[in-house]
ZASELO-993111 format. One record per atom (N, C-alpha, C): residue in one letter; x, y, z. Coordinates in Angstrom, 1 decimal, always signed. Layout:
// ZASELO-993111
NODE aa      X      Y      Z
NODE  A      X      Y      Z
...
// end
This chain:
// ZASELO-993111
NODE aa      X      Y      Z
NODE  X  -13.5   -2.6  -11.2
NODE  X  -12.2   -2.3  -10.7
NODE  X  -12.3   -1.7   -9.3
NODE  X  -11.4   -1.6   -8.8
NODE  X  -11.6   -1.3   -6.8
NODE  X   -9.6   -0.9   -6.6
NODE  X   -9.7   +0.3   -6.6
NODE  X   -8.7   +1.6   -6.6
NODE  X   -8.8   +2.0   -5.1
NODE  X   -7.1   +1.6   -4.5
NODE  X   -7.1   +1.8   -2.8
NODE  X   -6.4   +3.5   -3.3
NODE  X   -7.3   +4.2   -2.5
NODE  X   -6.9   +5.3   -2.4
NODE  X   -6.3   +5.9   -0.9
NODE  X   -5.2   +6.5   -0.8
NODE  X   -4.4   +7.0   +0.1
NODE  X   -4.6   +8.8   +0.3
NODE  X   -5.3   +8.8   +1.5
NODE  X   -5.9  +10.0   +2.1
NODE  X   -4.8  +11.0   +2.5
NODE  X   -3.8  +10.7   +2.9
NODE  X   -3.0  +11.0   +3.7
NODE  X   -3.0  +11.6   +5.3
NODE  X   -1.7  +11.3   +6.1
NODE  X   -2.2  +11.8   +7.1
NODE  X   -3.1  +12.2   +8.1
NODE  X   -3.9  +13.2   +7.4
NODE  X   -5.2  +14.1   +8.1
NODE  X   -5.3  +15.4   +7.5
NODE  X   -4.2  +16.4   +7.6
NODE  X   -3.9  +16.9   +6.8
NODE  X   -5.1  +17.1   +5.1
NODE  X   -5.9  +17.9   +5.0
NODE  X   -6.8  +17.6   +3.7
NODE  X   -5.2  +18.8   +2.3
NODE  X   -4.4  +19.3   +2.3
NODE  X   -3.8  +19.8   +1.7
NODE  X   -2.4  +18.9   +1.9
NODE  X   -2.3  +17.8   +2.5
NODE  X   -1.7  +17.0   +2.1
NODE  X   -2.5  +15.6   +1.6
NODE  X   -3.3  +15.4   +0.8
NODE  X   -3.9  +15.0   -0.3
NODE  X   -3.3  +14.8   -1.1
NODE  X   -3.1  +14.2   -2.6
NODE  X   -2.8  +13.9   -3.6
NODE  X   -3.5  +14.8   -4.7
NODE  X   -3.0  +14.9   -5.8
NODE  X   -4.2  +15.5   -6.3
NODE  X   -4.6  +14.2   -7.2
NODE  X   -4.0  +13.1   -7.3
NODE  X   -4.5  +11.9   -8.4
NODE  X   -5.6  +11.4   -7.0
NODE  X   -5.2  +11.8   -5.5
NODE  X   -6.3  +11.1   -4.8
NODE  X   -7.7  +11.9   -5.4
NODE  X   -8.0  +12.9   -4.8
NODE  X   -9.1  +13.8   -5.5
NODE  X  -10.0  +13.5   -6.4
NODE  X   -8.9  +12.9   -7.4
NODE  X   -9.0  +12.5   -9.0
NODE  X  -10.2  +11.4   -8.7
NODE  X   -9.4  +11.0   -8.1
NODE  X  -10.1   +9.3   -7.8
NODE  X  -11.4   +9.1   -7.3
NODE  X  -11.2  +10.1   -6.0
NODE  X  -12.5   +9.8   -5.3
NODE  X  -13.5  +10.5   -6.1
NODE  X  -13.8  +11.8   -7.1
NODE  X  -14.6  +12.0   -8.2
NODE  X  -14.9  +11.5   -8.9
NODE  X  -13.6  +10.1   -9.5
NODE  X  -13.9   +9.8  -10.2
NODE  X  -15.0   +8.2   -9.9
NODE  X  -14.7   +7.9   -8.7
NODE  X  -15.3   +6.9   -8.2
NODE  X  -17.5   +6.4   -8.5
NODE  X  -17.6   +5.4   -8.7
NODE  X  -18.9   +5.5   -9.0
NODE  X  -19.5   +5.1   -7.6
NODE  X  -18.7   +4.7   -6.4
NODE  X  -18.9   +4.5   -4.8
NODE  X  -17.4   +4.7   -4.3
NODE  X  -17.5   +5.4   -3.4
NODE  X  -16.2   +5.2   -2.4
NODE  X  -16.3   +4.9   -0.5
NODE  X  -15.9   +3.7   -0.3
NODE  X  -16.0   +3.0   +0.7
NODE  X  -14.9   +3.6   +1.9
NODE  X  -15.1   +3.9   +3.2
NODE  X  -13.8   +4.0   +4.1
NODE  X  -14.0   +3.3   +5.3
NODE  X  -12.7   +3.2   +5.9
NODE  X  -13.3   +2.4   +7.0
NODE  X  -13.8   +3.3   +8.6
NODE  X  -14.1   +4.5   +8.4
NODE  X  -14.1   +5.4   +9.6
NODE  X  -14.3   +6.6   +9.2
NODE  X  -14.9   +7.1  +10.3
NODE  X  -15.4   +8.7  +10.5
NODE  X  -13.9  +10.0   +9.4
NODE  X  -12.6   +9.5  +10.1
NODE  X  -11.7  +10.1   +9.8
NODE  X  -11.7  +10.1   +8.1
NODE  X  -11.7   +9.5   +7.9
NODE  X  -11.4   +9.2   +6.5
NODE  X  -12.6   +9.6   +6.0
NODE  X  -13.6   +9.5   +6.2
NODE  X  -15.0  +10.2   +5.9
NODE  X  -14.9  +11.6   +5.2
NODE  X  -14.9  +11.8   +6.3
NODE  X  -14.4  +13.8   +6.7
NODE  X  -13.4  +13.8   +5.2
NODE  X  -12.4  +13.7   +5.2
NODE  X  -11.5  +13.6   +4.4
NODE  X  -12.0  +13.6   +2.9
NODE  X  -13.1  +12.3   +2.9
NODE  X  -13.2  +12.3   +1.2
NODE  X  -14.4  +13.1   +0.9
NODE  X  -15.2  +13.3   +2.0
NODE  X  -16.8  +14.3   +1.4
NODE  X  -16.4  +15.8   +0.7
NODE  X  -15.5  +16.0   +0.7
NODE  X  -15.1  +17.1   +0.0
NODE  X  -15.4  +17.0   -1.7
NODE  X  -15.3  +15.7   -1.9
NODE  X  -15.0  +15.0   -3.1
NODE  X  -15.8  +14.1   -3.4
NODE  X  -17.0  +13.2   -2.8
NODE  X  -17.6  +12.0   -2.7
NODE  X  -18.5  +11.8   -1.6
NODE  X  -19.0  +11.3   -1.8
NODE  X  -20.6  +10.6   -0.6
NODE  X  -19.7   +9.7   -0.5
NODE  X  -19.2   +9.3   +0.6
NODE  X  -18.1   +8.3   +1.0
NODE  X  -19.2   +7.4   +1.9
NODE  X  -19.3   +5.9   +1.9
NODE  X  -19.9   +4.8   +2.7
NODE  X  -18.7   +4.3   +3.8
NODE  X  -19.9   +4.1   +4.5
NODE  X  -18.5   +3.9   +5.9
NODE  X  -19.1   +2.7   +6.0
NODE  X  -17.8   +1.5   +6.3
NODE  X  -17.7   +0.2   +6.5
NODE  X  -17.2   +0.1   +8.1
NODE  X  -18.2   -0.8   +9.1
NODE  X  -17.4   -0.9  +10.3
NODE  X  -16.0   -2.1  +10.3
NODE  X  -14.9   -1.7  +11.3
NODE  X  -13.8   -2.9  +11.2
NODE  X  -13.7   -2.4  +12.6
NODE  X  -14.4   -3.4  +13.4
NODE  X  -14.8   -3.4  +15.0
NODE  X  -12.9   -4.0  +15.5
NODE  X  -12.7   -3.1  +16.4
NODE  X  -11.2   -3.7  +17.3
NODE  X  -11.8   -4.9  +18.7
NODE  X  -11.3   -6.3  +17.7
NODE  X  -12.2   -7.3  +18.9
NODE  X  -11.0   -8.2  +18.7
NODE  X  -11.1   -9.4  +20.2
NODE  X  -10.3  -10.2  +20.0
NODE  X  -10.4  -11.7  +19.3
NODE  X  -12.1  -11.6  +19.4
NODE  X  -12.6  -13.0  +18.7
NODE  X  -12.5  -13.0  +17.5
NODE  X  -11.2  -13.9  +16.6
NODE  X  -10.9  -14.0  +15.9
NODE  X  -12.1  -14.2  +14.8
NODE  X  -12.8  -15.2  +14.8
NODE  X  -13.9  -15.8  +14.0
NODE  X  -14.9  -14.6  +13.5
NODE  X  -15.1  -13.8  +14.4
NODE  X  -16.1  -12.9  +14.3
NODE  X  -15.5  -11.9  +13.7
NODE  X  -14.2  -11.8  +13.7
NODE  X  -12.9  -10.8  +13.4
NODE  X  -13.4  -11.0  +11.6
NODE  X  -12.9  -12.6  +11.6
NODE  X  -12.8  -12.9   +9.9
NODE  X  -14.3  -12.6   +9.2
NODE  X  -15.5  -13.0  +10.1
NODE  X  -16.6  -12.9   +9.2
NODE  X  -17.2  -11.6   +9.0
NODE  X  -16.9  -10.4   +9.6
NODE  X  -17.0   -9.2   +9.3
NODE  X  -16.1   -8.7   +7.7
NODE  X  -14.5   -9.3   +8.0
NODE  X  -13.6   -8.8   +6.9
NODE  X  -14.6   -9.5   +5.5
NODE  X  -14.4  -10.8   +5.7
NODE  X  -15.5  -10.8   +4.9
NODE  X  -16.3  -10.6   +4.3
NODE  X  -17.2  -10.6   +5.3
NODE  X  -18.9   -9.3   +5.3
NODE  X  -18.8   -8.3   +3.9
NODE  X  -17.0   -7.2   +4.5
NODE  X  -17.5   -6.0   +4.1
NODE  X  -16.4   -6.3   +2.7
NODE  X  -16.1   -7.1   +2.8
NODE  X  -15.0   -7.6   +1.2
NODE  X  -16.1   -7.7   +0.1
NODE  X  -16.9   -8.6   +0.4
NODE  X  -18.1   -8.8   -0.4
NODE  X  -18.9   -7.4   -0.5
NODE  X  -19.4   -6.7   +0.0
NODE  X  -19.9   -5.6   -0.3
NODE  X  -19.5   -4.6   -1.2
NODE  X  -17.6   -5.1   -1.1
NODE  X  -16.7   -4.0   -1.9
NODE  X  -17.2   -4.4   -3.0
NODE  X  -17.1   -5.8   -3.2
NODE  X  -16.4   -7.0   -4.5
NODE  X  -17.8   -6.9   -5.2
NODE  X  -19.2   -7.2   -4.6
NODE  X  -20.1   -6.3   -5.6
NODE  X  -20.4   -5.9   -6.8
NODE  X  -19.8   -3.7   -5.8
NODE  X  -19.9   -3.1   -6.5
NODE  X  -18.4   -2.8   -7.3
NODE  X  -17.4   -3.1   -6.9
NODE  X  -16.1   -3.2   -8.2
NODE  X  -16.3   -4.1   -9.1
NODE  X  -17.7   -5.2   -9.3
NODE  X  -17.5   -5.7  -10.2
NODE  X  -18.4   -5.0  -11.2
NODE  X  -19.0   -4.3  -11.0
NODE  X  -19.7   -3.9  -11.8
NODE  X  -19.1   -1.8  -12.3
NODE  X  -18.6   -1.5  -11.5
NODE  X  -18.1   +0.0  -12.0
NODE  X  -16.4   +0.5  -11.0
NODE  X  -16.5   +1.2  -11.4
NODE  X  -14.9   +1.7  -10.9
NODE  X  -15.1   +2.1   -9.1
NODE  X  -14.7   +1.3   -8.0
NODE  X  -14.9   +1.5   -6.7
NODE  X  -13.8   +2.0   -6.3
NODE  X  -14.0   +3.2   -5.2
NODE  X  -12.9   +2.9   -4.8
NODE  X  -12.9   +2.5   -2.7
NODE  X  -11.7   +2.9   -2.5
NODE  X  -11.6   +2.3   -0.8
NODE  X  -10.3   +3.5   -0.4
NODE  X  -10.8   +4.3   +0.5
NODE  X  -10.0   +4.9   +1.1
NODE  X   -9.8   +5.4   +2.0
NODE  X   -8.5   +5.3   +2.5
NODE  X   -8.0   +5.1   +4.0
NODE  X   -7.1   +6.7   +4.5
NODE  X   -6.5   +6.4   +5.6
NODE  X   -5.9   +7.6   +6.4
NODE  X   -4.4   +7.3   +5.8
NODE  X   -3.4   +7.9   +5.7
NODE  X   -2.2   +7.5   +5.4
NODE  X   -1.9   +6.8   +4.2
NODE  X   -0.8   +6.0   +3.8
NODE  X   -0.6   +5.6   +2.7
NODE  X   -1.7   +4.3   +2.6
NODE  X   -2.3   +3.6   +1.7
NODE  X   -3.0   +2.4   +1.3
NODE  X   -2.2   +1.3   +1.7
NODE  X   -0.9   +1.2   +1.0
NODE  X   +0.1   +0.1   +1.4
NODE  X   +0.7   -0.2   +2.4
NODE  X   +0.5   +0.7   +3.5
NODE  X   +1.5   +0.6   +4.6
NODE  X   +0.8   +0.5   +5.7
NODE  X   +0.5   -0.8   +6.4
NODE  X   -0.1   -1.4   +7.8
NODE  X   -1.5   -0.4   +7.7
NODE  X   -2.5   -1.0   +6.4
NODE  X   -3.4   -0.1   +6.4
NODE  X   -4.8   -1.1   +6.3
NODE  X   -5.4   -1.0   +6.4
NODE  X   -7.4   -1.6   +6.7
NODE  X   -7.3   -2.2   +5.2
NODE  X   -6.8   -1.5   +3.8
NODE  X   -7.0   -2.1   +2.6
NODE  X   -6.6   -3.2   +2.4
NODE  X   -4.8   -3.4   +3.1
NODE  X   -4.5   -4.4   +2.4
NODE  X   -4.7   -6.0   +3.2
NODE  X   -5.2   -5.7   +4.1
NODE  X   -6.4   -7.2   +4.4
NODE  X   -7.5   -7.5   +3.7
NODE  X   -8.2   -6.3   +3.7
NODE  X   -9.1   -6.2   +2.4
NODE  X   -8.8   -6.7   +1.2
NODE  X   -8.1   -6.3   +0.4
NODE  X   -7.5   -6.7   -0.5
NODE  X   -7.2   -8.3   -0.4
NODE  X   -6.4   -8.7   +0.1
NODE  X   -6.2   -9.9   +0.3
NODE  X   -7.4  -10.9   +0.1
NODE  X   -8.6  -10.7   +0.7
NODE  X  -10.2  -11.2   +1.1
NODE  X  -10.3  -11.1   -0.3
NODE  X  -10.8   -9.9   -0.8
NODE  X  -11.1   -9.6   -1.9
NODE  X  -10.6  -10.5   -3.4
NODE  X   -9.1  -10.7   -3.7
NODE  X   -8.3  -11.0   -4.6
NODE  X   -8.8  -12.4   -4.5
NODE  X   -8.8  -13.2   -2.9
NODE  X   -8.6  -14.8   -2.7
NODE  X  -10.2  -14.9   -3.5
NODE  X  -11.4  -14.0   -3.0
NODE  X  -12.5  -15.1   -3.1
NODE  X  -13.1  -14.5   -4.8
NODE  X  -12.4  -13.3   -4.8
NODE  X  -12.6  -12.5   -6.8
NODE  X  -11.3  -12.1   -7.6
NODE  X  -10.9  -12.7   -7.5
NODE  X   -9.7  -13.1   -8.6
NODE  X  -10.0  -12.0  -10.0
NODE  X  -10.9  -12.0  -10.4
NODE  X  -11.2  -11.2  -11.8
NODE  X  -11.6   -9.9  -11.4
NODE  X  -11.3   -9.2  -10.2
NODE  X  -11.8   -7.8   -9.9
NODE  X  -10.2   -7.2   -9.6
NODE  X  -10.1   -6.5  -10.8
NODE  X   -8.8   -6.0  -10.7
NODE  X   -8.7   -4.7   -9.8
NODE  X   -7.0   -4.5   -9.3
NODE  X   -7.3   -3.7   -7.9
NODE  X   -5.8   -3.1   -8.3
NODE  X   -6.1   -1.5   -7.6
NODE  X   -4.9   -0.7   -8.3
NODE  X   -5.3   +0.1   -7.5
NODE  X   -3.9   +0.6   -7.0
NODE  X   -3.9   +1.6   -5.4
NODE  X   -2.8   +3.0   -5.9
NODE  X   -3.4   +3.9   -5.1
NODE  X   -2.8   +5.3   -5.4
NODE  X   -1.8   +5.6   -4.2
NODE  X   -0.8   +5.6   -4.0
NODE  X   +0.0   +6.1   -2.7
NODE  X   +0.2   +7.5   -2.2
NODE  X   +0.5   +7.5   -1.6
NODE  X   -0.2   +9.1   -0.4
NODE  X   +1.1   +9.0   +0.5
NODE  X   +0.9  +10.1   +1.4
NODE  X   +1.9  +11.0   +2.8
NODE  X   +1.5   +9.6   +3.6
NODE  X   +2.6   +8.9   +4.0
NODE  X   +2.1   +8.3   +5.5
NODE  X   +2.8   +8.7   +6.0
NODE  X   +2.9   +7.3   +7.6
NODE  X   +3.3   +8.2   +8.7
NODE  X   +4.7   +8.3   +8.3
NODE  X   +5.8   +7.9   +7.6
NODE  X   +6.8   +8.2   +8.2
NODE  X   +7.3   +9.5   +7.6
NODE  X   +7.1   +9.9   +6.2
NODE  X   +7.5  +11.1   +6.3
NODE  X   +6.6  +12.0   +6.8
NODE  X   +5.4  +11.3   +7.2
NODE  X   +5.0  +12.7   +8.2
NODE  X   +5.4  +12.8   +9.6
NODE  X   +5.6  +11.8  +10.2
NODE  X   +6.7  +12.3  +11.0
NODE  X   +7.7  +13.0  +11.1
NODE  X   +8.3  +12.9  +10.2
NODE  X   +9.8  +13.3   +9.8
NODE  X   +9.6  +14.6   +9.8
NODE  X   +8.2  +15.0   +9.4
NODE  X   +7.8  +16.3   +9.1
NODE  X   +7.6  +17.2  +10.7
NODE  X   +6.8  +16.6  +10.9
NODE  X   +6.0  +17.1  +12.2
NODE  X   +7.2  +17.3  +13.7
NODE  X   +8.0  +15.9  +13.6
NODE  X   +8.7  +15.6  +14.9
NODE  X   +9.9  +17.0  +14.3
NODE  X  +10.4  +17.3  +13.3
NODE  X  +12.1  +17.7  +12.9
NODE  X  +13.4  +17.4  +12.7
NODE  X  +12.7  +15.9  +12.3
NODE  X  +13.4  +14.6  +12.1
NODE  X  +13.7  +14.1  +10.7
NODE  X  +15.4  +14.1  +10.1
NODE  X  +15.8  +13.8   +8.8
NODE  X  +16.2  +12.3   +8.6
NODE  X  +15.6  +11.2   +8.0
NODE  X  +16.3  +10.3   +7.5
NODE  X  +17.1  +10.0   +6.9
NODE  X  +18.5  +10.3   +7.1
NODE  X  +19.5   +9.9   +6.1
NODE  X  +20.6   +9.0   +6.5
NODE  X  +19.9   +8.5   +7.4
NODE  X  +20.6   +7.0   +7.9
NODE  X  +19.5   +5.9   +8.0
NODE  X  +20.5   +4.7   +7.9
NODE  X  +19.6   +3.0   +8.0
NODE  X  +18.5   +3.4   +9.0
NODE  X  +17.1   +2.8   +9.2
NODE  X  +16.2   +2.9   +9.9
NODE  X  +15.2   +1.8   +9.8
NODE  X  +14.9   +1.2  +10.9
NODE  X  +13.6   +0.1  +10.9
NODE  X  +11.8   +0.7  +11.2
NODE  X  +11.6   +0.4  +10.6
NODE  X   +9.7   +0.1  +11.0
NODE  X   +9.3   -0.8  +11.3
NODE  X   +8.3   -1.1  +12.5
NODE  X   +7.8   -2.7  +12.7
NODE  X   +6.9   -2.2  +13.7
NODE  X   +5.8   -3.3  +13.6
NODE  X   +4.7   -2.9  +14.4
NODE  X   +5.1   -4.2  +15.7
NODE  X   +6.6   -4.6  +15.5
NODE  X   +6.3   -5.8  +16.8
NODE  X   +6.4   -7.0  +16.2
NODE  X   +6.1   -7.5  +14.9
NODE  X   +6.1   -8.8  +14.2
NODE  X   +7.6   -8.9  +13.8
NODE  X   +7.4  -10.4  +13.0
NODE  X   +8.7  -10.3  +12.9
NODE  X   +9.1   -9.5  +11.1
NODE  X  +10.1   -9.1  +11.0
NODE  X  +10.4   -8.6  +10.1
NODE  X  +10.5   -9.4   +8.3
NODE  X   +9.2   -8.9   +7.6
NODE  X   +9.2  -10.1   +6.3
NODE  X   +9.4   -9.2   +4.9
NODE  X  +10.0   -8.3   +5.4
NODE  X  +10.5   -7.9   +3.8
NODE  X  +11.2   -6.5   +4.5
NODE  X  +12.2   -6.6   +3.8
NODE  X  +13.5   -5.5   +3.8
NODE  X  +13.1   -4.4   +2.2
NODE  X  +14.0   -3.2   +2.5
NODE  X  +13.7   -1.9   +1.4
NODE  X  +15.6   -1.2   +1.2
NODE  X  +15.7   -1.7   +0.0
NODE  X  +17.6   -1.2   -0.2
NODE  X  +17.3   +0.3   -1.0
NODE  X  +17.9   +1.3   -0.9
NODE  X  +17.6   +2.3   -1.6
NODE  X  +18.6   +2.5   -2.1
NODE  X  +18.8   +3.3   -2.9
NODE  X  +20.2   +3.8   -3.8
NODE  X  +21.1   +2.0   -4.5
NODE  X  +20.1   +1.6   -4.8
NODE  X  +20.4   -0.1   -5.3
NODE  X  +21.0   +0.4   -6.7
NODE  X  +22.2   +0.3   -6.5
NODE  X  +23.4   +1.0   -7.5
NODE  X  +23.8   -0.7   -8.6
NODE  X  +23.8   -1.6   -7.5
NODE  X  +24.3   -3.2   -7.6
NODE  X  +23.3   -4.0   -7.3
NODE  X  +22.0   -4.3   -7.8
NODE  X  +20.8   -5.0   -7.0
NODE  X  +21.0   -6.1   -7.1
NODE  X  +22.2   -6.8   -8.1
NODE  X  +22.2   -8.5   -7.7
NODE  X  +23.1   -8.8   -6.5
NODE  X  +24.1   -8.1   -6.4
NODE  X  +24.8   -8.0   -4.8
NODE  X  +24.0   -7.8   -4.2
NODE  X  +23.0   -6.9   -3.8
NODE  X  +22.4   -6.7   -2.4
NODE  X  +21.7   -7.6   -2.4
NODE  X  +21.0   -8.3   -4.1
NODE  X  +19.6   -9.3   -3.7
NODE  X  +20.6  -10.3   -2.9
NODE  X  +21.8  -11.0   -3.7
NODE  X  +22.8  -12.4   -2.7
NODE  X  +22.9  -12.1   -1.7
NODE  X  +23.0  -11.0   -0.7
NODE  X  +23.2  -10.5   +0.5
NODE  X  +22.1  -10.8   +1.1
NODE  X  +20.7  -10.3   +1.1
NODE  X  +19.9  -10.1   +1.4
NODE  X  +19.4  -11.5   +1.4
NODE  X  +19.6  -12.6   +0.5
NODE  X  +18.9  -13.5   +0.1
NODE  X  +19.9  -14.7   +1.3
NODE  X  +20.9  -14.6   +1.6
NODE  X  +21.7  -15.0   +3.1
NODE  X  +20.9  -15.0   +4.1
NODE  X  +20.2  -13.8   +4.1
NODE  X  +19.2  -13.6   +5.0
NODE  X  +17.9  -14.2   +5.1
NODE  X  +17.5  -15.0   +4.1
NODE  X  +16.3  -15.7   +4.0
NODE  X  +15.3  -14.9   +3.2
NODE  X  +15.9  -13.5   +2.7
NODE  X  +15.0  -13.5   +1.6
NODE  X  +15.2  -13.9   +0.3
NODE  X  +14.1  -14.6   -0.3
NODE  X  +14.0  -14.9   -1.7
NODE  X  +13.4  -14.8   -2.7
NODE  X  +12.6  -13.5   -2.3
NODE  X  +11.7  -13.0   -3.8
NODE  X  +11.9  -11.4   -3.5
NODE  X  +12.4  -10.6   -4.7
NODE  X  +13.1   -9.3   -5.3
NODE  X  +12.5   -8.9   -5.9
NODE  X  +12.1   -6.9   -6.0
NODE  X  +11.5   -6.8   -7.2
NODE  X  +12.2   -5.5   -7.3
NODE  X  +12.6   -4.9   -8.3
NODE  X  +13.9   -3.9   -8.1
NODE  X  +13.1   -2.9   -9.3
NODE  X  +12.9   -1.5   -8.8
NODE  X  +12.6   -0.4   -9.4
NODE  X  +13.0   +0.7   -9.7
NODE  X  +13.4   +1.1  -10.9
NODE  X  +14.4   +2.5  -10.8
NODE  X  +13.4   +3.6  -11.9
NODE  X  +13.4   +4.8  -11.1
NODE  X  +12.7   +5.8  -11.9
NODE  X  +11.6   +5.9  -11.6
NODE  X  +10.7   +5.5  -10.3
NODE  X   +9.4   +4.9  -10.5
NODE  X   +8.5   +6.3  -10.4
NODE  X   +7.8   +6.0  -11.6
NODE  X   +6.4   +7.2  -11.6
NODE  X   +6.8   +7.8  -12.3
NODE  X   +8.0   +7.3  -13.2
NODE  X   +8.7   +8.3  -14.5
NODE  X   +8.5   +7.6  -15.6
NODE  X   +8.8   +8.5  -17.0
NODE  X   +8.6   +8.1  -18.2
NODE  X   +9.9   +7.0  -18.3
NODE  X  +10.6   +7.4  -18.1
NODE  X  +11.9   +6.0  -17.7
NODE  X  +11.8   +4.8  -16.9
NODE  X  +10.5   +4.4  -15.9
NODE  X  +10.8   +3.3  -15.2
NODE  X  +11.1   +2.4  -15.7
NODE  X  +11.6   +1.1  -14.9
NODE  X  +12.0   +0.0  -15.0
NODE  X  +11.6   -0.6  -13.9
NODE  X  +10.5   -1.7  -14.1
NODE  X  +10.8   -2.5  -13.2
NODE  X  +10.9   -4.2  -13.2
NODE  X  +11.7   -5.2  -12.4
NODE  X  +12.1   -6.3  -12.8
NODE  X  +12.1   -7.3  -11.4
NODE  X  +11.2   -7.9  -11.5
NODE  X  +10.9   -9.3  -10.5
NODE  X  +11.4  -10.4  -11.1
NODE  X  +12.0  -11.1   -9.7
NODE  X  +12.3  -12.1   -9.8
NODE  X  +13.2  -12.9   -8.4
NODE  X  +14.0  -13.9   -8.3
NODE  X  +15.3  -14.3   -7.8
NODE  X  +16.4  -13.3   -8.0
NODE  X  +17.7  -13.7   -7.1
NODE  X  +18.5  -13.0   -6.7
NODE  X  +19.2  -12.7   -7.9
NODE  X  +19.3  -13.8   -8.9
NODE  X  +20.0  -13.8  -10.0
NODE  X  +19.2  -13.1  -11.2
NODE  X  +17.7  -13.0  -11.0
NODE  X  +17.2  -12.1  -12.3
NODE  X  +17.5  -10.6  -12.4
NODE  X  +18.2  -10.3  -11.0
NODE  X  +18.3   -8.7  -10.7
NODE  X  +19.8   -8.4  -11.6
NODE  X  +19.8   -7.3  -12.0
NODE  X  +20.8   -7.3  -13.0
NODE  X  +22.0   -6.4  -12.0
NODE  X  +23.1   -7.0  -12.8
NODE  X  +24.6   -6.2  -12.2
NODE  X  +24.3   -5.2  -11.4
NODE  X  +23.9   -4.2  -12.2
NODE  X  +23.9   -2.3  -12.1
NODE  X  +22.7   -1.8  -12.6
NODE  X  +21.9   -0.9  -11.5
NODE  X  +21.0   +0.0  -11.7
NODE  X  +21.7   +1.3  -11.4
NODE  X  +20.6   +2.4  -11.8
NODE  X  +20.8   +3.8  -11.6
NODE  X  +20.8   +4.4  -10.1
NODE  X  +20.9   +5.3   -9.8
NODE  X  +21.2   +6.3   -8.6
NODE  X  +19.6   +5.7   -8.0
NODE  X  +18.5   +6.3   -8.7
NODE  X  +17.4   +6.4   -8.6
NODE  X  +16.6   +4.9   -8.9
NODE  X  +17.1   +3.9   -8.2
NODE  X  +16.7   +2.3   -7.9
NODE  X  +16.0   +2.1   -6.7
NODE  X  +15.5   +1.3   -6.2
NODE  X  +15.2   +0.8   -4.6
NODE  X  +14.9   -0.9   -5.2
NODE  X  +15.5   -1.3   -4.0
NODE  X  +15.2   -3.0   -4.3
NODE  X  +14.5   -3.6   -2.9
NODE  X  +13.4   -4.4   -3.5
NODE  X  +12.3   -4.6   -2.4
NODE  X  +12.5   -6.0   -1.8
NODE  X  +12.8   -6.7   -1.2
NODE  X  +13.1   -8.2   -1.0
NODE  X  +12.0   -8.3   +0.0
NODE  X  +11.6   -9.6   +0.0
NODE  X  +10.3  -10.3   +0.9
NODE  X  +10.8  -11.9   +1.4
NODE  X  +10.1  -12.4   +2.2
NODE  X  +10.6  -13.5   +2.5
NODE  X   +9.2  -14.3   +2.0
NODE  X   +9.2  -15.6   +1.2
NODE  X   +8.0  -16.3   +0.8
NODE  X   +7.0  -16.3   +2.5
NODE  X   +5.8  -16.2   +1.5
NODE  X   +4.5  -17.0   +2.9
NODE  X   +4.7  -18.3   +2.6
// end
């Protein structure tokens, strides 16, 4: 199994403590850089994987590659993990990885820990409150939208789904003994969720 773990920030007291967990509990843990290094040796002999900033694509793929296989290995054989700066899920080194990984080992199951990224650490650092609409984008074009307080998730999926999105996955409670969660089309999202919902829409690859 191969567990993305989320470092946070930089910050070592903005850590997780299920991250900690992880990286102890790890029987290898992989990062992609010095920073992240520093971070897990508290906790693990952390292996550092290079992911060189080049523009030659080809050489680009056969490194991700390279070091996919190195992961894929040893997650087939004991509990690995891979851990990064900021959240795992969000414009992070794993989830390319991941992707490499899943396409060419299908049977190496993968389960990620989420952590501080940048935006509420921004929010933190700058003195900056989000409580209005807001975009993130690295410059691409935009392939999945985030509704929060999804009170009505089959209205906002039909809304949203005008828009060209067409796959929804709607969560309320999440990380609680109460969750709920439900994938599908615009129509599998039901009437009425709780206060405490967010509905994720994507647009197909």
């Amino acid at each position: 199994m191969l567990i993305g773990i989320s470092l946070g920030p930089g910050d070592p007291e903005l850590m997780t403590f299920k991250a900690a967990k992880a990286l102890q509990s790890c029987f290898k843990v992989f990062v992609p850089g010095e920073m992240s290094a520093e971070l897990a040796r508290p906790y693990c002999s952390p292996n550092i994987l290079t992911f060189p900033m080049i523009d030659d694509e080809q050489e680009l793929e056969r490194i991700w590659v390279k070091n996919a296989e190195i992961v894929a290995d040893s997650a087939s054989k004991a509990l690995v993990g891979f851990a990064v700066i900021g959240d795992v899920n969000t414009f992070s080194t794993f989830i390319h990885l991941k992707k490499i990984l899943i396409d060419r080992h299908p049977e190496i199951e993968v389960k990620t820990i989420p952590g501080v990224g940048v935006i509420p650490a921004l929010a933190s650092k700058f003195g900056s409150a989000f409580d209005k609409s807001f975009e993130v984008s690295d410059g691409s074009e935009i392939f999945a939208k985030i509704r929060m307080k999804a009170i009505h998730p089959r209205k906002m999926a039909e809304d949203l789904q005008k828009q060209g999105f067409e796959e929804f996955i709607l969560g309320s409670r999440l990380y609680t003994s109460q969750e709920k969660i439900v994938k599908g089309n615009s129509q599998d999202m039901p009437e009425r969720s709780d206060y405490f919902s967010v509905l994720y829409a994507r647009k197909k690859t």
